[in-house]
N, C-alpha and C positions, 0 to 999 in steps of 0.2 A: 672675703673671697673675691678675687678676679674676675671680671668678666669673661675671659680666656676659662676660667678651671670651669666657670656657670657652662657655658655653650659645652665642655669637655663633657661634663659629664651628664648631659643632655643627650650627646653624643651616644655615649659608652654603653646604654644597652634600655629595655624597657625596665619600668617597677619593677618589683616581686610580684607575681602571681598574673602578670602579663603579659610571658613570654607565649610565641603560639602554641608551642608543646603545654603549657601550664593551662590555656585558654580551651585547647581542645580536650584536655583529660577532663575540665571543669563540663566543655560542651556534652561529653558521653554519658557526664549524668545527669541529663537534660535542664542545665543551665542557659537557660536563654540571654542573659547579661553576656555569660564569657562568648558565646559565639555570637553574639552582636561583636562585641569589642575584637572577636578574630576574625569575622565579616573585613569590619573597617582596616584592619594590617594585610588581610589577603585577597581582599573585590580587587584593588588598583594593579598589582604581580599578576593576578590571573587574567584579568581584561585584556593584559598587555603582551600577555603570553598568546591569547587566543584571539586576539586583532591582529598580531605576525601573521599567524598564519591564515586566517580569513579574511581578510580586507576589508570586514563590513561591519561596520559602529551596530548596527543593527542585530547581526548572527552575533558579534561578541559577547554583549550585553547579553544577548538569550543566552549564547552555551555560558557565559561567565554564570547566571544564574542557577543552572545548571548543576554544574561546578560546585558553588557552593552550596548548592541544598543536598549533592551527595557526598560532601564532605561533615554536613548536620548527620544526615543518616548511618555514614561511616567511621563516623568520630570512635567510636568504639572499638574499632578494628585497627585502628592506627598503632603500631607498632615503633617505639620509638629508636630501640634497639638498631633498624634501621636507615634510619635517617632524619632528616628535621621534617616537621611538620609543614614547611614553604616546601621543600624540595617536592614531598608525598602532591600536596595542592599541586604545585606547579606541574608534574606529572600528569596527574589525573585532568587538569586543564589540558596539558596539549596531547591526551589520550582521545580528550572528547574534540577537541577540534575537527581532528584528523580524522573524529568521525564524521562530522558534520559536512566534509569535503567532500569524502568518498559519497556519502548519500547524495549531495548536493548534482555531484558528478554523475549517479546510476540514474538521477532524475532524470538529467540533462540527455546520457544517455539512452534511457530509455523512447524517452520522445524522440530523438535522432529517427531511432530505428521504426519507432510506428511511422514517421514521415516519412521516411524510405521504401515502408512498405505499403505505405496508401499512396499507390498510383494509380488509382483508377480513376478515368476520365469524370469529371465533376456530373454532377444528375441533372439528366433532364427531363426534367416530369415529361413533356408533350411524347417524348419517345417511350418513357419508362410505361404511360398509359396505353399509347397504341401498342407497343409489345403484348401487354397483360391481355387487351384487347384480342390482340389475335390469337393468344394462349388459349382464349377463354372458348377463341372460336374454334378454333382447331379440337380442344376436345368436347366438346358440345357437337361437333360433328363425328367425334370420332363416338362418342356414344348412344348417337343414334345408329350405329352399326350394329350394336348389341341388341340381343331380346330382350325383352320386357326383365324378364324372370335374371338374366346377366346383369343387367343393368342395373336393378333394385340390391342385388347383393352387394356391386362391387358400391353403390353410392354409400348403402347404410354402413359398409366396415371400414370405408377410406375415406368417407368424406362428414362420417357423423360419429366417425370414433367406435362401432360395435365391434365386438366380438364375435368368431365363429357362430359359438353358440346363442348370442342374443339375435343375428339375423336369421339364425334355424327358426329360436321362437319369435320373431315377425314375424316371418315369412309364411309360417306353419310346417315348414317342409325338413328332412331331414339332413343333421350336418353334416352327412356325405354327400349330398345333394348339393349344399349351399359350398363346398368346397369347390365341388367340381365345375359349377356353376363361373364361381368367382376363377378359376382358374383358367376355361374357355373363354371367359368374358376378355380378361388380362391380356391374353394371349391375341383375341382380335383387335382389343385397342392396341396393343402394339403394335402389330400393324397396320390398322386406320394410321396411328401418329408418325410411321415409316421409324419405330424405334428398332433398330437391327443390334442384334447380340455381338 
């Protein structure tokens, strides 16, 4: 035999029971050997598919692996009727690409759009304190406008978390009382604080 017919029919096609359509019927009943051996025929077609379209050695690699571990899990579902089993991979490679891009992109965009929306002047504590500071003064003065009995209601429902009826039993007094109370009280801190409706 000639060197020429040796290389030909090297050429001319894989073994029996090597083809990827043969390797992937073999992978769906969880033969590990045959989808090793259809790994090594389809890792380099799918890398190369999904490096087109992503540019990055790094994202290939991941979605190629990708790729191939739901082409292990899908081995079963492969329908040969139609198509080859490269064409289905190759498919399914530049399906997942194409995802990778778009995510890559909602990323990209998303952060656009928080930075467009964070314009607020950068903090500064010395200001951010004396503001809080005079908050703090404003109604501390505006609470001593209130009486005793205002005062005790509106602190324990708004400022310790109670309820109508948990300030009636502090207070001793009844919850039409602690209503009315908190609702005079309201009504003169809003204007202590100049809040106009």
């Amino acid at each position: 035999m000639t060197a020429h017919a040796v290389a030909f029919r090297t050429v001319t096609g894989p073994e029996p029971e090597t083809t990827p359509e043969q390797l992937l019927a073999r992978s769906a009943l969880g033969d590990e050997q045959a989808f090793a051996a259809l790994y090594d025929q389809l890792a380099g077609p799918i890398f190369g598919t999904v490096f087109h379209v992503l540019r990055s050695r790094a994202y290939a690699e991941e979605v190629t692996q990708e790729v191939l571990l739901e082409i292990w899990r899908k081995a079963a579902t492969f329908d040969a009727a139609r198509g080859r089993v490269q064409t289905w991979a190759l498919t399914i490679a530049h399906r997942r690409a194409i995802d990778r891009v778009r995510s890559e992109q909602a990323c990209v965009n998303r952060e656009e759009r928080a930075d467009r929306l964070d314009l607020r002047r950068p903090y500064d504590d010395v200001t951010e304190t004396t503001l809080d500071q005079l908050d703090r003064a404003q109604v501390r003065a505006a609470l001593a406008v209130l009486t005793d009995l205002q005062r005790e209601s509106i602190l324990l429902a708004y400022f310790q978390g109670y309820t109508t009826r948990e300030v009636s039993e502090e207070l001793g007094v009844a919850i039409g009382t602690v209503k009315t109370r908190m609702r005079d009280g309201l009504v003169r801190l809003r204007d202590a604080l100049g809040v106009h409706r």
